[in-house]
N, C-alpha and C positions, 0 to 999 in steps of 0.2 A: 820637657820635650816628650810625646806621644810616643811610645815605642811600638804601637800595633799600626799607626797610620801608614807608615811604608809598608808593612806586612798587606796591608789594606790592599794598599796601590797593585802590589803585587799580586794578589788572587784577583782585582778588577782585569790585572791587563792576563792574565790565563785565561781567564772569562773568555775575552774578550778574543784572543788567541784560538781556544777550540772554538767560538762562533765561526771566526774568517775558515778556520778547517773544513766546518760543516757546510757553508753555505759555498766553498770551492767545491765540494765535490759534489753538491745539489746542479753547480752550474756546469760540470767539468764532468761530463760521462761520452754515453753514445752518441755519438751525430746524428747516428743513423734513428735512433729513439727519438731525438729530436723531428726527425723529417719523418717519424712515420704518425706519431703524436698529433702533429703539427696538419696533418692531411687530415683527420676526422673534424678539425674545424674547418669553419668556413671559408675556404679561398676569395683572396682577391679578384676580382677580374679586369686584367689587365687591356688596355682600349688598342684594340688589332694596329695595326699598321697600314696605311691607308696608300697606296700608290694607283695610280695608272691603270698597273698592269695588271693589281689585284682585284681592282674594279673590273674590268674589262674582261676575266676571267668567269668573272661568277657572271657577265651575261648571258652567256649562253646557257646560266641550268637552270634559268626560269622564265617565263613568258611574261611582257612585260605592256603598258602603252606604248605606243608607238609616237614621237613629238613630244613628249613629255620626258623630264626630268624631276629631280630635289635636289636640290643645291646647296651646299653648307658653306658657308663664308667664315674664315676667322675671326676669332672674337677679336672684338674692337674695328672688324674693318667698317671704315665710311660708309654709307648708306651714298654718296654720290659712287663711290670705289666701284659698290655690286648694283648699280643702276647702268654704269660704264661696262659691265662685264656682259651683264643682259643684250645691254645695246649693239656690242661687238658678233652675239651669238644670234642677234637677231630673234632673241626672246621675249615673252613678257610674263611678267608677274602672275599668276594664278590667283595662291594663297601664301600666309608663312604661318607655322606650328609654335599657341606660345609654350606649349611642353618641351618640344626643342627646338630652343631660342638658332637666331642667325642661319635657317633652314629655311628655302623658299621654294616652292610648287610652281617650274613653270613652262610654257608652254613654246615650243621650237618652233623656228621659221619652217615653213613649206618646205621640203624637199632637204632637211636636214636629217642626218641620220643621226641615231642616238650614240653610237658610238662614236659620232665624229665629234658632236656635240662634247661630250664626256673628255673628250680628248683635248678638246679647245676649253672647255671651261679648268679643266688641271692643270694646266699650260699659267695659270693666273695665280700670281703668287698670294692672291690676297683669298682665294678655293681652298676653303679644308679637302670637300670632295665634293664630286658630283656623279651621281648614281642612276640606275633608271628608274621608274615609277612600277615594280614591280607588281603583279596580280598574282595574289594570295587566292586559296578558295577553303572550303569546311571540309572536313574530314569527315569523308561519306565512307560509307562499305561499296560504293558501287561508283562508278563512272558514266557518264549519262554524255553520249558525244551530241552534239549540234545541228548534227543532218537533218533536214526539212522533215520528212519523212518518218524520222526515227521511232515517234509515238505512234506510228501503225504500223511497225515492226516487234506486233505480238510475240512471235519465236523467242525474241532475245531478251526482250521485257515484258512480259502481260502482265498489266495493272486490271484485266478485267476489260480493254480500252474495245475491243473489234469480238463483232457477233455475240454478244455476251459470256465473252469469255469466262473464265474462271485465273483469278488471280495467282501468280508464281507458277503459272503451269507455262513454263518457259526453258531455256537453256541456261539462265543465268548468266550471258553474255556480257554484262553491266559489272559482277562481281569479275568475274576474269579477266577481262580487261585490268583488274589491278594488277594482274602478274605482269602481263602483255597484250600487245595489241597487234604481231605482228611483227616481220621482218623481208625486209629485199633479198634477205639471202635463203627465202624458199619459195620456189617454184612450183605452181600447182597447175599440170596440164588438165585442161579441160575440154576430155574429147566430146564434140557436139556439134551442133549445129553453127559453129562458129563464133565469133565472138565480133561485135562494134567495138573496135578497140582503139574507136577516137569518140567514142563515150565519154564525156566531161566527169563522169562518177569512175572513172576508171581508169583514163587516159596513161596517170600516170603511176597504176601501180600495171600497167599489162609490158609481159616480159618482150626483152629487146636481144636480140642476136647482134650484137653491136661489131662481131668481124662484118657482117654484112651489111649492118646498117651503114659503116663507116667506111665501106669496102669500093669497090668498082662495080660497077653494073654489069649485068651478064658474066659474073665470073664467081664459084663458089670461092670465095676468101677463105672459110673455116674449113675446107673439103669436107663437109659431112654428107656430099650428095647433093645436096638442095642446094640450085645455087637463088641468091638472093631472096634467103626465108630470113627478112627482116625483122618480120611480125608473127611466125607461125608457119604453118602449112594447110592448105587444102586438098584434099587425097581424094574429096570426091571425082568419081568416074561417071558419077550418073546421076543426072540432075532431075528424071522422071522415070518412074516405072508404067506400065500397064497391062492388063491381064493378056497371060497366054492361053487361048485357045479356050478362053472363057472360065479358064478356074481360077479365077480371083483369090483363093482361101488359100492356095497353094504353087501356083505358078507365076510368073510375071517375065517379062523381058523390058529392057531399056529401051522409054521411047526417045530419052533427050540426051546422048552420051554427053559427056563435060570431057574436060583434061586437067590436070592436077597442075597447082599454082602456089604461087608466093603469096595469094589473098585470102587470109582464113576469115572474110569481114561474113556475118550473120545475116543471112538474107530470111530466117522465120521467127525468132527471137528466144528461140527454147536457151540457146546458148548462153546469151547473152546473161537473160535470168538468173540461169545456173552460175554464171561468174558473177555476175551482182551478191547473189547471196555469200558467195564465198569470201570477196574482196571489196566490194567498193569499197571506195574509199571513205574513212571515216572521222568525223568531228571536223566535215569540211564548211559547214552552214547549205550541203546539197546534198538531194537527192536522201538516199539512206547510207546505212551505214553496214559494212560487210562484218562478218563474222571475225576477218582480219582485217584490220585498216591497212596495212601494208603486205601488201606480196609482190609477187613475180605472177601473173598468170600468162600461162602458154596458149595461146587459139591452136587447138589443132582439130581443123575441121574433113568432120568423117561422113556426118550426115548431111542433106541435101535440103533444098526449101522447104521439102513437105513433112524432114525429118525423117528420111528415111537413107540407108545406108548400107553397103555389105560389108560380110566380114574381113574379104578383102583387104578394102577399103579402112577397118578398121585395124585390122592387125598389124597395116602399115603405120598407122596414126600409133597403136601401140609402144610402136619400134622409137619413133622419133620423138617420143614423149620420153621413153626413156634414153637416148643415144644425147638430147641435150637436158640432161638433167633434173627433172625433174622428179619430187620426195610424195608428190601423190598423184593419183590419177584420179578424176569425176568420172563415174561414166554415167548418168542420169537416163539409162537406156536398156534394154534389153529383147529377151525373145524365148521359147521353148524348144527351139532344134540348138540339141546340142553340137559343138563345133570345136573338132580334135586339132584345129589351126589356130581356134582363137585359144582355148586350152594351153596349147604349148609358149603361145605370145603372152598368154597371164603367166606363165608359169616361168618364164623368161623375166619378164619384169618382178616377180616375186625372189628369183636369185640374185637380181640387181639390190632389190632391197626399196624395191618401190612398192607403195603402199595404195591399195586399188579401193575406193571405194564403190558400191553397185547397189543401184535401187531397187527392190526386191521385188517392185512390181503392182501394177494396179487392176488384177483382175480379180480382185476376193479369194486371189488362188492360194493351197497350201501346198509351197513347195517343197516339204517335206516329200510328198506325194508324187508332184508334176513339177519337178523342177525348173527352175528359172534362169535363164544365163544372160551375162557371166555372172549373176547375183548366187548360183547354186555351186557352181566350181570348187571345191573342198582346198584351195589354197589357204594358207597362214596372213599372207596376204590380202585378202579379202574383207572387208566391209560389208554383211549385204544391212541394207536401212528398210524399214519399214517406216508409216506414214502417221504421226498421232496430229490431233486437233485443239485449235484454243482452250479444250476441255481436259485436256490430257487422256482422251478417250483414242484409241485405234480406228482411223479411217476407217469406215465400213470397206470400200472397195481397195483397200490396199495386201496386200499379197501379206500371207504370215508364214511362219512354219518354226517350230521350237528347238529342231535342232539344224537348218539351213538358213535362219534369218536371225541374223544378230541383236539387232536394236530400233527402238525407235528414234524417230526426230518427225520437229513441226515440218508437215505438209501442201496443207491448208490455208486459203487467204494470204500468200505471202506476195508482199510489193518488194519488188526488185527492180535494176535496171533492166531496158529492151531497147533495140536500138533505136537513135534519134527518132528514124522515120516513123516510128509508133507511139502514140500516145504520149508525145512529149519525151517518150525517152526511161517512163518508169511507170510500170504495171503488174495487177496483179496476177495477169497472163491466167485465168481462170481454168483456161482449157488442158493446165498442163500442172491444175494441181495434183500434190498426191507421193510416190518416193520419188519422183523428179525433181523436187525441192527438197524430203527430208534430206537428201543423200549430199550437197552441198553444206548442209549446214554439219553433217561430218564431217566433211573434207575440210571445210573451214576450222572447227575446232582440230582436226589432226595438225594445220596448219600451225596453229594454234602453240598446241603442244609443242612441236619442233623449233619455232622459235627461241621456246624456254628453255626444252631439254633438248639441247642441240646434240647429246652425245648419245642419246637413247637410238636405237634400230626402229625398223616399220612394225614389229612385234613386240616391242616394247610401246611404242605409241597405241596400241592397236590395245594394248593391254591397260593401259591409261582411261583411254576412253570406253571400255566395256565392261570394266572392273566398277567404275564410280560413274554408276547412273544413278536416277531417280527412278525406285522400283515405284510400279506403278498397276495398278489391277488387271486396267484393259489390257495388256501387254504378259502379264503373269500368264504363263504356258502356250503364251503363242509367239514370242522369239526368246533368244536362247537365255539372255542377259537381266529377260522382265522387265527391262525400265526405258527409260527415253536420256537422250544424254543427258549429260551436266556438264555443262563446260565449266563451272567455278570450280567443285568438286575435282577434275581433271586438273585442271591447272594448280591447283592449292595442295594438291598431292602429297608432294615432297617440297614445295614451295622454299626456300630458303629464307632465315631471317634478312628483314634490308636493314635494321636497326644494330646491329654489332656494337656492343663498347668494352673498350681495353680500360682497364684500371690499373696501372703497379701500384700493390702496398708496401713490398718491400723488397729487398735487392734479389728475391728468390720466388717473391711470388705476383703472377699475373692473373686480374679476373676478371671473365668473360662473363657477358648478359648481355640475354636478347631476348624479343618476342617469339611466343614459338605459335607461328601462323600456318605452319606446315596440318594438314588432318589425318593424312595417312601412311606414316611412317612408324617404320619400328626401332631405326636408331637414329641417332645426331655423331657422325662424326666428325672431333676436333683434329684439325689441321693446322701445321704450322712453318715457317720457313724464317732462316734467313736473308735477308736483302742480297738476292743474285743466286740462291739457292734453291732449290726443288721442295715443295710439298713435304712434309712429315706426318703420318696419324701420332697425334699426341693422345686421344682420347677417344671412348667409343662409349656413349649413352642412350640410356633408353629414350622412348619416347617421350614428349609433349616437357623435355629438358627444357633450362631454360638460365642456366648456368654454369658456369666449372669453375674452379681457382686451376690454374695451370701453373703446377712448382718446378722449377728447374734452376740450373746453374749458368743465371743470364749473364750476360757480357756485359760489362759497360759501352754507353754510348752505340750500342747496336740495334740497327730498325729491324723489329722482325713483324714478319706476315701472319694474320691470322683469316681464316674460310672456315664455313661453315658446310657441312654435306651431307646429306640425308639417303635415307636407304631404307626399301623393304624388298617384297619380296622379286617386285617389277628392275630394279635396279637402282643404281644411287644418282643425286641429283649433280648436274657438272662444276658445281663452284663457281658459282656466276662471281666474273672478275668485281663490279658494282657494289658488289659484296662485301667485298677484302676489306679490311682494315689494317693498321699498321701502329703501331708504338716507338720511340727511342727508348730503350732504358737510363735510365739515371741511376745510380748506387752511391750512395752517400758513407763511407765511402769507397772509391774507384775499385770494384776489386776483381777488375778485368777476367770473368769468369772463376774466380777464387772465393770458396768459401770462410765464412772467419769475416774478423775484420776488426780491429782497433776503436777502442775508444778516442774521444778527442774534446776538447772545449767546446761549449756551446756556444762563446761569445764571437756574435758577428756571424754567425750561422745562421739557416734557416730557424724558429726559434719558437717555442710553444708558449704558453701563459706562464707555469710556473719557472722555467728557465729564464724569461726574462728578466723576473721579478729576483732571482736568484742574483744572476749577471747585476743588476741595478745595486744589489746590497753589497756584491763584492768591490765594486768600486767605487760605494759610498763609504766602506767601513776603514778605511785611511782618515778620512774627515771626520769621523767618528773617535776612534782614538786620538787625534791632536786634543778633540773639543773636552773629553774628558782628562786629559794630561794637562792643557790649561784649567780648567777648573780648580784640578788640587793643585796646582800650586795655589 
């Protein structure tokens, strides 16, 4: 008999013993090591959840065909099944994708809506889903809208297209529009010569007094005085002047008295112009395309057919441009007697907090010198515009002065609306180029601005727009700012990321990445909340950031808010809700705002490469010792 063979046995099976030790505790540690391990490889992606109502959701945040659908049928269903499905919806066949099988392209009955559609085909138990034919496009730096028009709207685009322009000598209206394009919730009175505000390019961004509209006739609804200004105001008193006593240069008396009315419709078209450029409506397949595709614009008519108007007359327009609302005022008008009525009416609407823009004028004048009103008036307030041309050169005849005229904008050659009765409705009104037009295409971008930065003052917009032009030669020492707007520049300011992503890597740390599209800012601050809670500054970075790990002592299973908000010296950006994003945390494990936390087995857990392979041995190695325990014997 061997006397070493059981000794054998014995140091095989301690072998065997410290293996099962070591490869427990290979398998048998952190969970949480496991699940954070586990996250630098490649995730599954697990296939959405497909209902109804999740469909039906995401159609409203894309633009899609109209009659058209894709349809996914489950696998194995009958080809008579989804020919019977068709038939019921009153569709037919397009195409089918052999990339993704049992998907078919097709096209609705007449008069069926796609969401009704959508709704009758999930209804069908034999439907994976049915979705709409969505329209994708390329990721441009610029926005390029539809309007007929839109390529002879040099201002906003110059490719060089009108007079032999010169190329990018424009406002950059195409880049800004990535911010925004507008909003119903700002109003831009437009005092003038009235407005067509049954304009097909206009119709329906022109603002509505809806106590009135929806009111009784002959009776002011809103009390604000005016009864039944549905549409505006007319304040003119005098529809013709003529010389008194032969001094035409200086005197005049009323030949044609009017009365003041509920009708601010444009009987000369300067108006009208001036609101085309600021708002048509835009990416309609008409006409052109406004500076804002959405606003409110106010008619409130002050001047007369031949364009002419008093102060009077204006200061009342004043009044009720501010009393309902409105965040800017046009005035594409002026004159050199100065007016301690209209004075105090600007200066009233400046502690309103309303934002005045004013054409600086087209007599070659410096009004440094021979001041210009209301374009000269020393308000905060104030806008005055001067006039530049497809070349980015300074209107010869437009008025300058380097410390009473602010800025320029395009003048020159501009197609706008005019009312129906002329020229079809859209012209480029020749006689009235020059800062009659520069000075809407500020208004327009002030508009602009407010839309985005809804929480900024008229001095802070004001400071948007004069801060970030395009310095430019002709304009260097003949208005204050040297350049001509930029509406990209403006708008992209403080721009907030739209791209936000949350990461947790582990039960204590979150991390933030984004684009940083913002140009002129000095800090990024990080913000954060719990679900039902207020805002927190978690962080303050410098510019052109474009990450943070955010460490803290997160809760289990808690959704928390994260914003982005930007800041110099103009003010900080409002944290556009759009923006927000959101997390649950997970903590592997739970340690419900507790730092620390326990080790645990990894078997059956979320599970990395080497943990599996661990787990595999420890419950193979039972069957490992029987097979060598039978052997010796």
């Amino acid at each position: 008999m061997n006397d070493k063979a059981p000794y054998k046995g014995v140091r095989t099976m301690k072998k065997l013993f410290y293996l099962l030790i070591c490869l427990t505790l290979a398998a048998c540690g952190s969970q949480k090591s496991a699940d954070i391990s586990s996250g630098a490889s490649k995730t599954t992606v697990s296939k959405p959840t497909v209902t109804l109502q999740s469909i039906l959701s995401e159609t409203d945040k894309g633009k899609y065909v109209q009659g058209e659908l894709l349809v996914k049928f489950k696998s194995g269903t009958a080809k008579a099944s989804a020919q019977k499905a068709h038939l019921i919806a009153g569709a037919t066949v397009i195409r089918s994708f052999k990339i993704v099988p049992d998907v078919e392209h097709v096209r609705l009955s007449k008069g069926l809506a796609v969401k009704n559609a959508i709704a009758q085909y999930m209804s069908n138990p034999d439907v994976e889903y049915a979705e709409p034919n969505y329209i994708r496009k390329i990721a441009s730096t610029e926005v390029i809208p539809s309007d007929l028009y839109f390529r002879d709207q040099w201002a906003l685009r110059n490719t060089g297209q009108y007079a032999y322009g010169t190329e990018g000598a424009d406002i950059d209206a195409t880049e800004a529009w990535r911010v925004s394009t507008g909003s119903y919730d700002i109003t831009i009175a437009v005092l003038d010569t009235g407005v067509d505000y049954n304009h097909n390019d206009l119709a329906s961004n022109m603002w509505r007094n809806l106590s009135e509209c929806n009111g009784v006739a002959g009776v002011d609804d809103d009390t604000n005085l005016f009864v039944d200004d549905c549409a505006g105001w007319n304040f003119v008193t005098c529809e013709s002047f003529e010389d008194f006593e032969d001094r035409w240069d200086i005197s005049f008396t009323c030949s044609q008295v009017s009365t003041e009315s509920n009708d601010p419709m444009d009987e000369n078209g300067h108006g009208t112009h001036v609101a085309g450029i600021i708002g048509a409506i835009g990416n309609n397949q008409t006409g052109v395309a406004g500076v804002m595709w959405r606003t409110h614009i106010l008619p409130v008519r002050v001047f007369n057919q031949f364009g002419e108007g008093t102060d009077s007359d204006v200061v009342r327009g004043i009044d009720y441009a501010v009393k309902m609302g409105a965040k800017v005022i046009n005035a594409s008008w002026g004159a050199y007697g100065e007016s301690l009525t209209l004075y105090n009416a600007i200066s009233a609407a400046n502690s309103h907090g309303v934002l005045f823009v004013a054409a600086a004028g087209n007599d070659s004048n410096n009004n440094d010198l021979t001041p210009y009103y209301p374009a000269s008036y020393p308000f905060g307030n104030i806008i005055s515009v001067a006039a530049t041309d497809q070349n980015d050169v300074r209107v010869p005849f437009s008025n300058f002065g380097y410390t009473s005229v602010d800025v320029g904008a395009p003048g020159t050659y501009i197609i706008s609306t005019v009312p129906t009765s002329m020229d079809n409705g859209y012209s480029y009104l020749e006689q009235d180029s020059g800062t009659s037009m520069a000075a809407p295409h500020v208004t327009g971008l002030a508009g602009l601005l407010y839309s985005y930065y809804y929480n900024f003052d008229s001095t802070q917009i004001r400071n948007m727009i004069l801060s970030y032009v395009n310095l430019i030669p002709s304009l260097d020492g003949w208005v204050s700012s040297r350049g001509r707007i930029n509406a990209a520049r403006s708008m992209f300011a403080l721009c907030e990321p739209y791209d936000l992503t949350l990461n947790q890597v582990s039960a204590f740390q979150i991390n933030l990445a984004w684009t940083d599209i913002a140009t002129e800012e000095s800090n990024y601050l990080i913000e954060r909340k719990e679900e039902g809670g207020a805002y927190v500054l978690v962080a303050t970075l410098g510019q052109n950031a474009n990450s943070y790990p955010d460490n803290n002592n997160f809760k289990d299973g808690t959704k928390y808010y994260y914003r982005l908000r930007l800041k110099n010296w103009i003010g900080e950006s409002p944290g556009v809700h759009d923006n927000e994003r959101s997390i649950i945390t997970t903590l592997n494990p739970p340690t419900h705002g507790h730092s620390g936390g326990g080790g645990g087995c990894s078997i059956g857990a979320k599970q990395n490469v080497p943990t599996s392979f661990a787990d595999a041995s420890v419950m193979l190695l039972p069957l490992l010792v029987i097979a060598v325990l039978r052997r010796r014997r």
